[in-house]
N, C-alpha and C positions, 0 to 999 in steps of 0.2 A: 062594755061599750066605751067607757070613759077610760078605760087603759091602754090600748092603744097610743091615742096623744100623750096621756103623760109620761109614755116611755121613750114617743121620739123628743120630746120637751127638748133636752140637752143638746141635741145635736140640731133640732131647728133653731134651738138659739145661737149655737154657734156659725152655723150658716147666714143668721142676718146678722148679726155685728161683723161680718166680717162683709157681707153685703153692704153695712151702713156705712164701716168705715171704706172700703175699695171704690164707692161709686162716685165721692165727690173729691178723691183725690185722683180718679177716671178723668170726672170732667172737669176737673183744673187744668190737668195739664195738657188738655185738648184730644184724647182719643177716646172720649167717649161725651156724646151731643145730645139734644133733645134732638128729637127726631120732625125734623122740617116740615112738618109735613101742612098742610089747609086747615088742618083741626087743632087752635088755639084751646079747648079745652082736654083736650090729650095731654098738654104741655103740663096746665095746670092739676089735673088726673093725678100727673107723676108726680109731682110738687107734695101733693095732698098724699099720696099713699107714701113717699119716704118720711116725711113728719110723723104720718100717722104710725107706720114702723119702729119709727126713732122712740116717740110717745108712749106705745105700746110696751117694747123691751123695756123703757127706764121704768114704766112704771111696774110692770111685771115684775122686776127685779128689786123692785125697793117692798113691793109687797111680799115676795119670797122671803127676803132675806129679812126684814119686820116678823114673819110666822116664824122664824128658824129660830133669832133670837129672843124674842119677847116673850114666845109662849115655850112652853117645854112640847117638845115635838110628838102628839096625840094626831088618832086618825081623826077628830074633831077638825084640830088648825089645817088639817092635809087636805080635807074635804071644802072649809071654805072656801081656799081658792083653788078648787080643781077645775070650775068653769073656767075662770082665767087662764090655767093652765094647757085646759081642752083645745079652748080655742085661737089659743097663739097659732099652732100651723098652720088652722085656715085663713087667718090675719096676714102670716108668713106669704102662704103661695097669691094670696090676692094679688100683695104689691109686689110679689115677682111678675105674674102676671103683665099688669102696666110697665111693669120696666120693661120686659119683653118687647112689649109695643109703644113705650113712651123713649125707649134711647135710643140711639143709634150709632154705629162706629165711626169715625173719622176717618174719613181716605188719607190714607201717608203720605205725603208729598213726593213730590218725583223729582 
């Protein structure tokens, strides 16, 4: 049950750091928006899941890599953080999710 996630683990983490870093150099340079829309807590929605994203990988990662080095690598250390681990992808697709519905693209100028 629990292996599943930690075999996509790798490859979800590299889809959001590459999420993390793509999306605010998106909306720097103006083609990609928050999404206009009446609903002022949508805006802040996306605000909270890319922090929450951001928060989640640093910290997933400084705990990996704490188990890799500290301890000698046993299915003990493997096990404590496999919840961690489980549940990054569904952390992952949440804040895909709200992007989906919290960005928007920039019309090109004519």
């Amino acid at each position: 049950m629990i292996l599943p996630p930690l075999v996509l683990f790798p490859f979800v983490l590299a889809l959001a750091v590459y999420r993390l870093y793509r999306l605010p150099r998106l909306a720097w340079c103006g083609t990609l928006r928050l999404n206009p829309g009446r609903y002022f807590w949508l805006a802040m929605l996306t605000a909270v899941a890319y922090l929450g994203l951001l928060a989640y990988t640093i910290g997933l990662s400084v705990v990996v890599l704490r188990a890799l080095v500290q301890a000698p690598l046993s299915l003990a250390s493997l096990l404590s953080i496999a919840g961690f681990l489980a549940g990054y992808p569904v952390a992952y697709i949440a804040a895909e999710w709200v992007f989906h519905y919290g960005f928007k693209q920039a019309k090109a100028p004519r």
